[in-house]
C-alpha positions in Angstrom: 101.1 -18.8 34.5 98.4 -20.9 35.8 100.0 -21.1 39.4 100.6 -17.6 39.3 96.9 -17.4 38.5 96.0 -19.8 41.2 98.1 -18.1 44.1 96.6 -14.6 42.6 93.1 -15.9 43.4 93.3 -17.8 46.4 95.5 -14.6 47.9 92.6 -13.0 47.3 89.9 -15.1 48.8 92.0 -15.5 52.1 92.5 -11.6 52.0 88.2 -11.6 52.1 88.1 -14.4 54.5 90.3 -11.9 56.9 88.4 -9.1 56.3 84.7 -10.7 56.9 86.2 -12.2 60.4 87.3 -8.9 61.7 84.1 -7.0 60.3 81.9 -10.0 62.3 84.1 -9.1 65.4 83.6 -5.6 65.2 80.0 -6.1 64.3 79.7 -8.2 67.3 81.1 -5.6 70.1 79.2 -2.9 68.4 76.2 -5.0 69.0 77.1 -5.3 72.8 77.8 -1.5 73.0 74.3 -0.8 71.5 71.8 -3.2 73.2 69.0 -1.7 74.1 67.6 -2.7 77.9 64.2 -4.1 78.3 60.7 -2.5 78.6 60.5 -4.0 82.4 63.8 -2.5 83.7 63.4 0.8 81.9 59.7 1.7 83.9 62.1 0.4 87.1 64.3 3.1 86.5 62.1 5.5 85.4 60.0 4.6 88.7 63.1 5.0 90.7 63.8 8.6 89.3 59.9 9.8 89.8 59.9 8.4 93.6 63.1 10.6 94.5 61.8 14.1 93.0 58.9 14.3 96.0 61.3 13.3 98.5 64.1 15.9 97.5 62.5 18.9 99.5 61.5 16.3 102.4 64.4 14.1 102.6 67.4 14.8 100.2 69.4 11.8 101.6 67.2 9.2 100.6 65.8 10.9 97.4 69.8 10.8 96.8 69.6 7.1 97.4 66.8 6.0 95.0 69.0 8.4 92.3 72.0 7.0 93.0 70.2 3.1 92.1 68.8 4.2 89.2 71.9 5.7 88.0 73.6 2.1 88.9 71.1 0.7 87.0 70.7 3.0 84.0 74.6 3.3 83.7 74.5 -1.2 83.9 71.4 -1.6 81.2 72.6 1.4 78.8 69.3 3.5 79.6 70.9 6.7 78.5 67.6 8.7 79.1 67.2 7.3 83.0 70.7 8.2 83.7 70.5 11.6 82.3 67.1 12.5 84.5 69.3 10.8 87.6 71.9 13.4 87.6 69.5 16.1 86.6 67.9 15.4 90.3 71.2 14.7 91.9 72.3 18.0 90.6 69.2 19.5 91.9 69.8 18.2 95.6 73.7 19.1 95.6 73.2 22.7 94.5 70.4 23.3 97.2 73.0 22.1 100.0 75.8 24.7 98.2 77.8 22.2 96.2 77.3 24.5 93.4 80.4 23.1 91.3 79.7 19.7 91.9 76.0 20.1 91.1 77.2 21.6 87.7 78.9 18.3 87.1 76.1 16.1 87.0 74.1 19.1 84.7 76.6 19.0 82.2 76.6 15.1 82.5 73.0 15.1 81.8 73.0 17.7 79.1 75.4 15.4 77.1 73.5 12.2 77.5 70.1 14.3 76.2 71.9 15.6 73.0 73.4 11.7 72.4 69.5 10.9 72.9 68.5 14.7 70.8 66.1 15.2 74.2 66.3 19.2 73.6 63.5 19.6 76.7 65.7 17.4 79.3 68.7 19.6 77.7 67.1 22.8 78.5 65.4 22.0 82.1 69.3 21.6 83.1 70.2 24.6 82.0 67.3 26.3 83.4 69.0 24.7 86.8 72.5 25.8 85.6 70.8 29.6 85.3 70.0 29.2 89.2 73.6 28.5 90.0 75.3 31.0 87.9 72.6 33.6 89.4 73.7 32.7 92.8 77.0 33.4 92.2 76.9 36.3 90.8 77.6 35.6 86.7 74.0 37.6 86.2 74.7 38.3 82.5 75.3 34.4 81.7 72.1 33.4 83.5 69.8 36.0 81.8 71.2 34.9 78.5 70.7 30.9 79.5 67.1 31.9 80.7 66.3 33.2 77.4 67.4 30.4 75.3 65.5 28.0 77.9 62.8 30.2 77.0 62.7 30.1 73.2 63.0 25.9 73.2 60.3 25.5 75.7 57.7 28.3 73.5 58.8 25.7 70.5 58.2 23.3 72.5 54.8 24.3 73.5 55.7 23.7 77.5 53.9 26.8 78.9 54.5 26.1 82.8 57.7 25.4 81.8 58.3 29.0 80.6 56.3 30.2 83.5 59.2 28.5 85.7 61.5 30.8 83.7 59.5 33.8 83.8 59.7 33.6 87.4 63.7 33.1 87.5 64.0 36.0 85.1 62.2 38.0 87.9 64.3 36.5 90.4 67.2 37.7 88.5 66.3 40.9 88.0 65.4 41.4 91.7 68.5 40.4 92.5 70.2 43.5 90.2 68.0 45.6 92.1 66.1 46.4 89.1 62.6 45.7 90.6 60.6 47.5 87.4 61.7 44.5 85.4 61.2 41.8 87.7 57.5 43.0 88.7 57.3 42.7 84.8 58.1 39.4 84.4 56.1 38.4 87.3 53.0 39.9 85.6 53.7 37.8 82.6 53.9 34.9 84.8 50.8 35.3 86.4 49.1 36.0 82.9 50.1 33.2 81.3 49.5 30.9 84.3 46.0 32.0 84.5 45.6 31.2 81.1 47.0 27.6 81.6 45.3 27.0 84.6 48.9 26.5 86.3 48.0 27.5 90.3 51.1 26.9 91.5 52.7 29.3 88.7 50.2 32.0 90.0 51.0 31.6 93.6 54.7 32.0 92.9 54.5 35.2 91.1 52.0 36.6 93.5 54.6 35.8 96.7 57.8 36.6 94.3 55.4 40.6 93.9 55.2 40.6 97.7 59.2 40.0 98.1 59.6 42.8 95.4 57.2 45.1 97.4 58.9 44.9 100.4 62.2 45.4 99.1 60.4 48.4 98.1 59.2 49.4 101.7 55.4 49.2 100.4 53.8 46.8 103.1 50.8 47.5 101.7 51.2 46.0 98.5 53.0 43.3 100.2 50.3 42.0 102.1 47.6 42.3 99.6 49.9 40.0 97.0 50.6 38.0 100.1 46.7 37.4 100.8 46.4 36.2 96.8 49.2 34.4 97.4 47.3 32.2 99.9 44.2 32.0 98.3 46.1 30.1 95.8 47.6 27.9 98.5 44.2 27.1 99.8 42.9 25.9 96.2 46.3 23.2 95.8 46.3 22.6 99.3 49.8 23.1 99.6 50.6 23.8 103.2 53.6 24.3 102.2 53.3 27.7 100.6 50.8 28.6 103.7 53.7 28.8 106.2 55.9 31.2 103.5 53.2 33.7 103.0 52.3 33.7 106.9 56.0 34.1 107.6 56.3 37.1 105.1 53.0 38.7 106.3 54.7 38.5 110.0 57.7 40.6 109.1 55.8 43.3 107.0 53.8 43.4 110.2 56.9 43.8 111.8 58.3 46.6 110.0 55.4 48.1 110.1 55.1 47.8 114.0 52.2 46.2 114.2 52.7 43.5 116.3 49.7 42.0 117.5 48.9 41.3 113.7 53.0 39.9 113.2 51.9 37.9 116.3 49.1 36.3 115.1 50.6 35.3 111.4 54.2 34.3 113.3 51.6 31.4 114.9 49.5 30.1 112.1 52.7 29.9 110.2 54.4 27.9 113.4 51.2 25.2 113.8 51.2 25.0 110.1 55.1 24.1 109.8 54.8 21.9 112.7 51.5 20.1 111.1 53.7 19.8 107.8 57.1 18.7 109.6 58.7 21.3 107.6 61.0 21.7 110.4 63.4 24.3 109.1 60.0 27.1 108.7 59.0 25.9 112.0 62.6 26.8 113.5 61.9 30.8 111.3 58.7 31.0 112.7 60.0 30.5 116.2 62.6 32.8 115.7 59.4 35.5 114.7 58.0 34.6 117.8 60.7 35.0 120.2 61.2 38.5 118.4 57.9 39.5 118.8 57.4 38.3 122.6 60.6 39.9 123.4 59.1 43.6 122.1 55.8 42.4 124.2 58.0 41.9 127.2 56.2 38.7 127.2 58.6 36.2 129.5 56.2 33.2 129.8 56.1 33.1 125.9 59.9 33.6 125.9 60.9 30.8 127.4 58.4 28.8 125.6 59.2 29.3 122.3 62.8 29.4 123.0 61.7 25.7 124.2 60.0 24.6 121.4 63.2 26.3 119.8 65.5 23.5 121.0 63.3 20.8 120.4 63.0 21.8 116.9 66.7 22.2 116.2 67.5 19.0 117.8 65.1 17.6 115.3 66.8 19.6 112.8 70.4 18.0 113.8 68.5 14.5 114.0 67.0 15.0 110.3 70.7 15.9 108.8 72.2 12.6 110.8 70.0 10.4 109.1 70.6 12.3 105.9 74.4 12.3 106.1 74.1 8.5 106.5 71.8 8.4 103.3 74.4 10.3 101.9 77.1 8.2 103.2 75.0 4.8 102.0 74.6 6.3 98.5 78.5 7.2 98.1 79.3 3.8 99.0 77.1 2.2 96.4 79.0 4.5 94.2 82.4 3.1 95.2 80.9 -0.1 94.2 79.7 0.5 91.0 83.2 2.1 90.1 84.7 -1.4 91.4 82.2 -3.1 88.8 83.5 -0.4 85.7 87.7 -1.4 87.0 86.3 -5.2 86.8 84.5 -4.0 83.2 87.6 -2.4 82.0 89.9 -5.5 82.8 87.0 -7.6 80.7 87.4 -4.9 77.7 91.1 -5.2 77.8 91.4 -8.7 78.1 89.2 -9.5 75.3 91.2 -6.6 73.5 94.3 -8.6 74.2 92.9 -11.7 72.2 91.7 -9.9 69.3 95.4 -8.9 69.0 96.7 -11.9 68.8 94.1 -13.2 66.6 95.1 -10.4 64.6 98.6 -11.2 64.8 97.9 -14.4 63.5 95.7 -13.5 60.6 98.7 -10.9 59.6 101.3 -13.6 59.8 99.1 -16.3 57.4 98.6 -13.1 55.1 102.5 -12.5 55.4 103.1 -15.8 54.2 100.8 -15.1 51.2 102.7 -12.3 50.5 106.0 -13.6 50.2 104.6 -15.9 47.9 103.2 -13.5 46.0 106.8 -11.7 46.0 109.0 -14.6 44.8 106.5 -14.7 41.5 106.4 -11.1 41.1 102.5 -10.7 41.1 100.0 -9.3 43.9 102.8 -7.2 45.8 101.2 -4.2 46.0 97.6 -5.5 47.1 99.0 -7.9 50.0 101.3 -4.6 50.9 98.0 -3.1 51.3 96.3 -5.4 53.4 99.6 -4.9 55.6 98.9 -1.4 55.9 95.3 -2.1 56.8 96.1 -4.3 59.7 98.9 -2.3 60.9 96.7 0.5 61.3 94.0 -1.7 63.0 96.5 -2.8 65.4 97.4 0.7 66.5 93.7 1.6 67.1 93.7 -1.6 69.6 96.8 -0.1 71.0 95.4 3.0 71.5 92.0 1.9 72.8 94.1 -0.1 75.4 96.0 3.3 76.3 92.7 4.9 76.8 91.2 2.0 79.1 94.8 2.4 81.3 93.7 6.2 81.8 90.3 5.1 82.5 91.2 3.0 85.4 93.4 6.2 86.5 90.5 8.3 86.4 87.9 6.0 88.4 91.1 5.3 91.1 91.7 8.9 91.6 87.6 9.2 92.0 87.2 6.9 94.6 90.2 8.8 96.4 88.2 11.9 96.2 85.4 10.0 97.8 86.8 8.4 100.5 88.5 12.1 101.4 84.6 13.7 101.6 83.6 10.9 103.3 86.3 11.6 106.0 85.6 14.9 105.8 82.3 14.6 106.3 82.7 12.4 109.0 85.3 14.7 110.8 82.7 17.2 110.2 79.6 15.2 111.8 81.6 14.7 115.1 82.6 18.6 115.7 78.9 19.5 115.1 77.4 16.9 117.5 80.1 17.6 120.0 81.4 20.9 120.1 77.7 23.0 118.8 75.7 20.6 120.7 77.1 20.8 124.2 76.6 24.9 124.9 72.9 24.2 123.9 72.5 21.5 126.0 73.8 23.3 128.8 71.5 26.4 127.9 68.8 24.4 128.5 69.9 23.1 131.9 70.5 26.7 133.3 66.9 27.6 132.2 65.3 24.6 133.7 66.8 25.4 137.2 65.8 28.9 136.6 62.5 28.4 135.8 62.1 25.6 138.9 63.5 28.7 141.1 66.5 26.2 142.6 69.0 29.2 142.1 69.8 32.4 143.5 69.9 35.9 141.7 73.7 35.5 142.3 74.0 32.3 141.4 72.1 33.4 138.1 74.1 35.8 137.6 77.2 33.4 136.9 75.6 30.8 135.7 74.5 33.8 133.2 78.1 34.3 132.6 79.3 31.1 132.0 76.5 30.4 129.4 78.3 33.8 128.0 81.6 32.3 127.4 79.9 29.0 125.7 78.4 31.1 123.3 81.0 33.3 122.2 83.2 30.0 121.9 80.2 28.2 119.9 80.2 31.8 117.6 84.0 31.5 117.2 83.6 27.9 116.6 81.0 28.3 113.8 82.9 30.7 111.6 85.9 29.3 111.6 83.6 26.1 110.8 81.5 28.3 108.3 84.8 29.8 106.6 86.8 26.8 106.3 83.2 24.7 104.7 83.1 27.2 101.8 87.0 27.0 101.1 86.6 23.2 101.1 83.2 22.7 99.1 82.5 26.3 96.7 85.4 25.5 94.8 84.6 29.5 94.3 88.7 32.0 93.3 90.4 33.7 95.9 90.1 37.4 95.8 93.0 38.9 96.9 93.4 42.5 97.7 95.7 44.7 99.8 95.7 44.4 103.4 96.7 46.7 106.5 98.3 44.2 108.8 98.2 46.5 111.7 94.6 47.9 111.0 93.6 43.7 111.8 95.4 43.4 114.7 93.8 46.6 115.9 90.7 45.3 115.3 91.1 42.2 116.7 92.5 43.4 119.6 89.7 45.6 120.3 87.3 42.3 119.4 89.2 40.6 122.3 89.4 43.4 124.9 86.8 42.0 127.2 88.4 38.4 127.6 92.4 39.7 127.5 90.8 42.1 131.0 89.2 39.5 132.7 92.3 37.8 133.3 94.6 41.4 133.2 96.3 40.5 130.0 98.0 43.9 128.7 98.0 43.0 124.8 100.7 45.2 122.4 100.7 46.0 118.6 104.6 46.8 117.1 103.5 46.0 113.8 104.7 48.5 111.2 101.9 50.9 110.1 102.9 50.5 106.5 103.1 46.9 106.2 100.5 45.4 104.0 100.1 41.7 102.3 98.1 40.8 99.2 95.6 38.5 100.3 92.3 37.6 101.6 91.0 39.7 104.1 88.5 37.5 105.6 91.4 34.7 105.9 94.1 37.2 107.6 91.1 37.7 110.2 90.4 34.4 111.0 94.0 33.3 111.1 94.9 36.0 113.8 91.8 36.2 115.7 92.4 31.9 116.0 96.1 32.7 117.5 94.5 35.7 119.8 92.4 33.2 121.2 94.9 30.7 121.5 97.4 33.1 123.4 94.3 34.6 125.6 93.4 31.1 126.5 96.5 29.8 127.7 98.3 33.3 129.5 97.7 33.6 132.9 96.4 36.2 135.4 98.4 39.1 134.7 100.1 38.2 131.6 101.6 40.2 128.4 100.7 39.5 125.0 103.0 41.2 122.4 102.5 41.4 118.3 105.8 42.5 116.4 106.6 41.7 112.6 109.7 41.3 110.6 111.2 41.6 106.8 112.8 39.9 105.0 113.8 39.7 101.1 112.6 36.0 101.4 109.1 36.3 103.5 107.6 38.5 105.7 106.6 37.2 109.7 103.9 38.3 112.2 104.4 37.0 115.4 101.7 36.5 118.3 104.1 36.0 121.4 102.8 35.1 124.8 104.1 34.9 128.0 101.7 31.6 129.3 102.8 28.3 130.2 104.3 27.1 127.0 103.8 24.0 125.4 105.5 20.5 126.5 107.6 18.5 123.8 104.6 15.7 123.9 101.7 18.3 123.1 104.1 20.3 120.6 104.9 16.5 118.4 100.2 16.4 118.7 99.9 19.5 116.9 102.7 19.3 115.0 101.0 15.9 113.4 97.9 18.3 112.3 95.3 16.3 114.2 92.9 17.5 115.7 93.5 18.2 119.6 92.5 20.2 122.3 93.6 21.5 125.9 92.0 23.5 128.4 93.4 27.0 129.4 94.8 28.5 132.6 91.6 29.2 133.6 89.7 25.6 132.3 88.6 27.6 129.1 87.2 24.9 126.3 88.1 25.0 123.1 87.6 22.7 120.1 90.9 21.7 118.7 89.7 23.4 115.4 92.2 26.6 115.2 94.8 25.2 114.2 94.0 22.8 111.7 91.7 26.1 109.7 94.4 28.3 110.3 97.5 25.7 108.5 94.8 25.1 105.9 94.2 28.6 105.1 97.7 29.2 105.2 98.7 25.9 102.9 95.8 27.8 100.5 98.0 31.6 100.2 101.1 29.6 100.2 102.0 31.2 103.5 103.3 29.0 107.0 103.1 28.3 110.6 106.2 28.1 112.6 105.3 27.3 116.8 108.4 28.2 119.3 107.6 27.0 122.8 108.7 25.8 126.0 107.0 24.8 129.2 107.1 27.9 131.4 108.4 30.3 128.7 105.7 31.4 126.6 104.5 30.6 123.0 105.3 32.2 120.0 103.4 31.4 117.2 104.3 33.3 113.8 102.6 33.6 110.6 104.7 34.1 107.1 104.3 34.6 103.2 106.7 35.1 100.7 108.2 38.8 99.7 106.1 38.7 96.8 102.7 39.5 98.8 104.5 42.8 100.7 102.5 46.0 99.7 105.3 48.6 99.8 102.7 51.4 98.4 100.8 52.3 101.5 98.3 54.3 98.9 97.0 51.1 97.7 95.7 49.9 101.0 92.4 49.4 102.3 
């Protein structure tokens, strides 16, 4: 009885020895998950998030650098405020360059770090940002109610120029709905309470947001007296900024109302100011004002001029978004690394995981032993079967953590997939723009320099008039299919599918192309059926067969025949774009066929930029439709377009 006893109590005590070395471990790692950083690196942080809000407007790319090091550093030192107001601001920058769904990312990032911190005023400054974004796309309803409720916390709050900010995004709203009664309203009550703060740059805002209101009601007058407020606020803040808006919106109400000497004069102050302020993108509107306006003059000297100052500013332009792609490019990369310091993390986590199982395991074998003992005398079963139960569950937590750090280290693998694939594409990008858009400008300004040194002839200008004709339509061609394939790859916004009249395109199209196809006497013919209709985008059925009329235009010779036929089937339906140029050699057809990007000259040297086909497979590869290229050298090119049965309209009735 007195062993029994004995094992009883020193079961026990081992079974509390157990228990207070696992609670120490746990106490321990909790300790390590909840250290707070120091004072020093937290101002650091904070310093590197306040130096990047100035610079977003001037230089996004190396705002988005000092973000991304003060995320590094918040997400390293566990400063869950710091790393919230870092993606706030990256957020900010993204959704000003259109990356609307990535932009809502990092909002939603920081709105989850605030509530874990209970920051209600960083929470609702997000979604006052999130409002902007679901405006801009159209969800109107969503962003007036997320205005209001930003509204309500920042009254509690007491943050008046906070709820100025969305007074003036209510008004913005409504302006967009085309309900201008209620956005002059909530301008009013901006300006009201702004005046009542003292908040200058609130005022100015509503009175230039009342001009844009008033001109969208065609009553200049109004306009321009809001206008003239709005810039004796700018001249109290100094802010130079909001100087060249209101001078650029009092030149196009002078404009409309055809007073041109006044549209003049505001078109200039708002130039000098933009140039004084290197706000290069109002200098390049401004320019654009003036040009307008000296071309109603008939004013050639100014012409040419400001269609200088025109080039120098948009290869400034092009110069500013190099350096900030390489920001960009900088600040992705220090990305990659910190995700290579969270794998190296998550090994530590697991490894250290590992040894708590086995020192588990061997604290559940020496209580095993116990517990036999404590069988074979009959006492203490059911507390050391307990204990067993308690461990075994313990052990399947660890197991389950462990799972979770394997899908982890999935997660940050595919991330730094999806970054190296925007860096390429960012990259593939950069090199079209600096090549293919730079070129035709750089020639543009060649052809005016000789004209304005008189070195050529009137017929001389005349061609050199006409080739700078066939750069620009190529550069125009170039930059939608550039524009159109950007938003596929980037909104992230649904395809909107809708009935389509295959013929009515290719009518169109052909009509679009009518002047190049008679230059070289191409005779062009539509066999489509009249009745024959897809379900798809009508925008990407454009592009596609305006690409592959372009392509057949460019390499048919003089005198040629371009033919467009379609056939049915019950698996897919075919158009066909069939030429009768020179074909396409095995080597060139094996190039295209590997989806780089390549490019040939025509029969008659036309350029092109290897672009066409890669946006027409991808838009294809989007609708799940294909395309299929039959060519040989000498023979033609046929080049056909398919998608399944299931897009066929057979209902002509239902087609736009």
């Amino acid at each position: 009885m007195r062993l029994t006893n004995r094992i009883f109590k020193y079961t026990n005590i081992a079974g509390s020895l157990i228990t207070w070395i696992y609670f120490l471990l746990s106490a321990q790692a909790y300790a390590q998950q909840t250290a707070k950083p120091r004072p020093g690196m937290i101002a650091h942080i904070d310093s590197l998030n306040d130096v990047a809000v100035p610079l977003i407007v001037k230089d996004a790319g190396k705002a988005f650098n000092y973000l991304t090091q003060a995320e590094l550093l918040a997400t390293e030192y566990n400063y869950t405020k710091g790393l919230a107001e870092s993606y706030l601001y990256q957020a900010e920058i993204l959704s000003q360059r259109g990356y609307s769904k990535r932009a809502l990312e990092l909002y939603y990032r920081s709105m989850q770090l605030s509530k874990k911190n209970n920051d209600v005023y960083n929470i609702a400054r997000a979604e006052q940002y999130v409002s902007t974004i679901k405006r801009e796309d159209g969800s109107f309803k969503e962003a007036e109610k997320i205005l209001y409720r930003t509204f309500d916390i920042f009254k509690t709050l007491n943050k008046p120029m906070d709820m100025v900010k969305v007074q003036l995004r209510l008004g913005l709203l409504k302006a967009d709905q085309k309900n201008y009664a209620k956005a002059l309203q909530f301008f009013d009550e901006a300006k009201r309470l702004s005046v009542k703060e003292k908040y200058q740059t609130g005022e100015r805002k509503s009175y230039y947001n009342r001009a844009l209101v008033y001109q969208a009601l065609n009553k200049p007058d109004s306009a321009i007296n809001n206008l003239h407020k709005a810039l004796h606020m700018d001249s109290l803040t100094s802010d130079c900024y909001g100087k060249t808006l209101s001078y650029i919106e009092l030149s196009r109400v002078y404009i409309k109302t055809h007073d041109y000497k006044q549209a003049l004069a505001y078109a200039a102050l708002a130039y000098t100011k933009a140039d004084s302020t290197n706000a290069l993108e109002l200098a390049k509107t401004s320019l654009q004002l003036l040009i307008r306006i000296s071309t109603h003059n008939v004013d050639k000297d100014a012409i040419i001029q400001w269609q200088s100052d025109l080039i120098y500013i948009d290869s400034q332009i092009t110069e500013r978004e190099r350096r900030e792609s390489n920001n960009f490019i900088d600040a992705l990369r220090m990305q990659e690394e910190q995700q290579l310091k969270v794998q190296r993390r998550v090994l530590e986590v697991t490894k250290k995981s590992e040894q708590q199982k086995t020192l588990i395991a061997l604290y559940t074998g020496f209580l095993l032993v116990f517990v036999v003992i404590v069988f074979m005398l009959g006492y203490n079963y059911k507390k050391a079967k307990r204990y067993t139960q308690e461990l075994n569950l313990r052990k399947e937590k660890i197991e389950h953590q462990v799972l979770l750090l394997d899908k982890l280290n999935n997660e940050i693998m595919q991330t730094n997939q999806q970054l190296e694939n925007d860096n390429e594409l960012k990259s593939k990008l950069l090199s079209i723009l600096t090549h293919d858009l730079r070129k035709p400008l750089a020639n543009t300004q060649s052809i005016i320099h000789l004209m304005n040194m008189d070195m050529v002839t009137l017929e001389e200008a005349h061609d050199l008039f006409g080739q700078l004709e066939a750069q620009y339509t190529r550069v125009i061609a170039l930059t939608d299919n550039l524009l159109f394939w950007i938003r596929g790859q980037v909104s992230g916004a649904p395809v909107e599918l809708k009935p389509v009249n295959v013929r009515n395109v290719v009518d169109v199209i052909i009509e679009e192309q009518k002047i190049p196809a008679s230059e070289k006497r191409i005779a062009i013919a539509n066999s489509v059926n009249e009745e024959l209709a897809w379900l798809t985008e009508t925008e990407t059925i454009r592009i596609v067969l305006r690409n592959l009329f372009n392509n057949a235009i460019k390499f048919t010779p003089d005198g040629g025949r371009i033919e467009v036929y379609a056939d049915t089937t019950d698996v897919e339906t075919c158009v066909t774009v069939k030429d009768s140029g020179i074909g396409i050699t095995t080597e060139v057809m094996d190039r295209i066929n590997s989806e780089n990007y390549y490019t040939t000259k025509g029969t008659q040297n036309e350029e092109g930029s290897g672009f066409g086909l890669m946006l027409i497979r991808d838009l294809l590869k989007k609708h799940n439709g294909k395309l299929k290229i039959s060519s040989a050298p000498g023979e033609g090119s046929a080049f056909t377009i398919s998608f399944p049965a299931s897009t066929v309209i057979t209902d002509s009735r239902f087609v736009s």
